[in-house]
C-alpha positions, 0 to 999 in steps of 0.5 A, a space after each residue: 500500500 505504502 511501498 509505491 505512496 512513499 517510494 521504498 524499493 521494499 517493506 522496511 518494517 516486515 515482521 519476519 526474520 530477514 537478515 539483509 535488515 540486521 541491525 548492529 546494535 551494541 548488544 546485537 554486535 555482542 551477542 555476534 560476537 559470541 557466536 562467531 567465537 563460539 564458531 572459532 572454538 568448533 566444540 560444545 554449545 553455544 546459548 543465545 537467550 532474549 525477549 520474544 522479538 529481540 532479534 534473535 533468529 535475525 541474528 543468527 539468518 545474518 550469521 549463516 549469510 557469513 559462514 564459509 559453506 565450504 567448511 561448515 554444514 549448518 542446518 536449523 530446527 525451529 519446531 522444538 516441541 518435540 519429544 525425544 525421539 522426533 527431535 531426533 528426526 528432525 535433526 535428521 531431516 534438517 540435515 538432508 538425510 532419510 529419517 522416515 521409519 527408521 528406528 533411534 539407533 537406526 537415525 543415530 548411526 545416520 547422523 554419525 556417518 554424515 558428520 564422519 563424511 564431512 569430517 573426511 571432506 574437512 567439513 564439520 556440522 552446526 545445528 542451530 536449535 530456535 525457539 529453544 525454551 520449549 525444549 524438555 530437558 530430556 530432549 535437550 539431554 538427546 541433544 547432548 548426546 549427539 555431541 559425543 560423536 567425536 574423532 580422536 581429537 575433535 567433535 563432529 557436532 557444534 550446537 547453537 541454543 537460541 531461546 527466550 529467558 525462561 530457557 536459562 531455567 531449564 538449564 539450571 534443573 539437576 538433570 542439565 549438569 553435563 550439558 551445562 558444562 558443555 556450554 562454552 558461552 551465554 548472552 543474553 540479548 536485551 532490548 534497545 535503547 532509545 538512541 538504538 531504536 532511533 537508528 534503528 528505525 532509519 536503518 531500515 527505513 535507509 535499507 528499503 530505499 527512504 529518501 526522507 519521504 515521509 520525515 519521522 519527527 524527533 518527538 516520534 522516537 521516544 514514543 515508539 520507544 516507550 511502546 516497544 520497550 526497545 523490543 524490534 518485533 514491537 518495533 516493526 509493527 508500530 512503524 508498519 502502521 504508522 505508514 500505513 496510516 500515513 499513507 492513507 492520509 496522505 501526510 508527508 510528515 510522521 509527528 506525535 499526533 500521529 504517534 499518538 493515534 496509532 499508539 491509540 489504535 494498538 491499545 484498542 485492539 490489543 488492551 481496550 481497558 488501557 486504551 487512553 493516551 496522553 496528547 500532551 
């Protein structure tokens, strides 16, 4: 609706995952940090915990952009409320291999021929594991286990936890000892600040082609901070409707009155008890 009013090549405040919009905030830049040592240290897990919408699955599409795919088979498992035999076949599956009627010993001596293979060709395999909270700790432990496929001298599976903060509690029960010490690093990824979030609005607005049509207002910022709580996802969304509704006005300038009216309209729909908003 807005793409052609406003001239932006593409939507700048889509809601799902896209790493060409990454976004190097200070904790963002951190937490890549931390993978790319977890990726240099080719052993053990590596967890990423943040808020839902922090930008966690963002980050991790950014750093798959990056890996050197001639050294480094990586395959990514989203659906995780599995029990302990399924995650095993969807690690299979994630990785190419045949997993249909085949029993757990069967999918276990699969999975450790292909990492052998790889292993033999100077490649090695990355699972990266999303949405990780609503892992059991008995699947997590089958996870575990699949890091003992080794050689004598190194292992043939790295694994990425990326979860949200009640995961850290799971990690903290009496049956995740050996899997804690296993995990050679942890971040946490927080929200942005309102200096953040103000950069971040124009990253992406810049990225999908914004040459200052319409012109976002200083006062605006604050407002979509407070919203947001400098959570991206929440981010998006507001920016998303604000256009939207600048659009339809026909405005070539975003201010607080603007804000406020589509501030108004979330509450309404999302928290009608809590819908007033101080024009002030």
């Amino acid at each position: 609706m807005y793409l052609s009013y406003y001239g932006f090549a593409e939507k700048p405040f889509q809601l799902k995952p896209d790493p060409n919009f990454f976004f190097g905030s200070k904790g963002h830049k951190r937490a890549a940090a931390y993978l790319e040592y977890g990726l240099s240290q080719e052993d053990g897990f590596i967890i990423i915990t943040g808020e839902v919408g922090a930008g966690k699955t963002t980050l991790m599409r950014y750093l798959f952009q990056k890996l050197e795919r001639e050294r480094i088979a990586a395959a990514q498992l989203v659906s995780t409320r599995l029990d302990p035999d399924d995650v095993l076949r969807m690690v299979t599956a994630a990785f190419g291999l045949p997993y249909e009627n085949l029993s757990k010993a069967a999918l276990l001596l699969e999975l450790e021929q292909f990492m052998r293979q790889l292993d033999r060709a100077g490649k090695r395999a990355l699972l990266v594991v999303d949405e990780a909270q609503n892992l059991s700790q008995q699947t997590l432990e089958e996870l575990r286990m699949l890091s003992n496929f080794q050689t004598d001298d190194r292992p043939l599976l790295q694994t990425f936890l990326l979860g949200q903060p009640e995961f850290r509690r799971t990690l903290l029960g009496s049956q995740m000892q050996q899997l804690r010490q296993r995990v050679i690093a942890t971040y946490h990824l927080g929200p942005l600040d309102l200096d953040e979030t103000r950069a971040y609005i124009e990253h992406r607005l810049q990225k999908a082609g914004w040459a200052g049509n319409p012109a976002f207002q200083d006062e605006i910022f604050e407002i979509i901070h407070t919203y947001s709580g400098g959570i991206p996802r929440k981010i998006n969304l507001f920016c998303d409707r604000l256009l939207i509704m600048g659009c339809l006005e026909e405005l070539q300038s975003l201010g607080r009155a603007e804000a406020n009216e589509v501030l108004l309209d979330i509450r309404q729909e999302f928290d009608p008890v809590d819908a007033f908003v101080n024009d002030d």
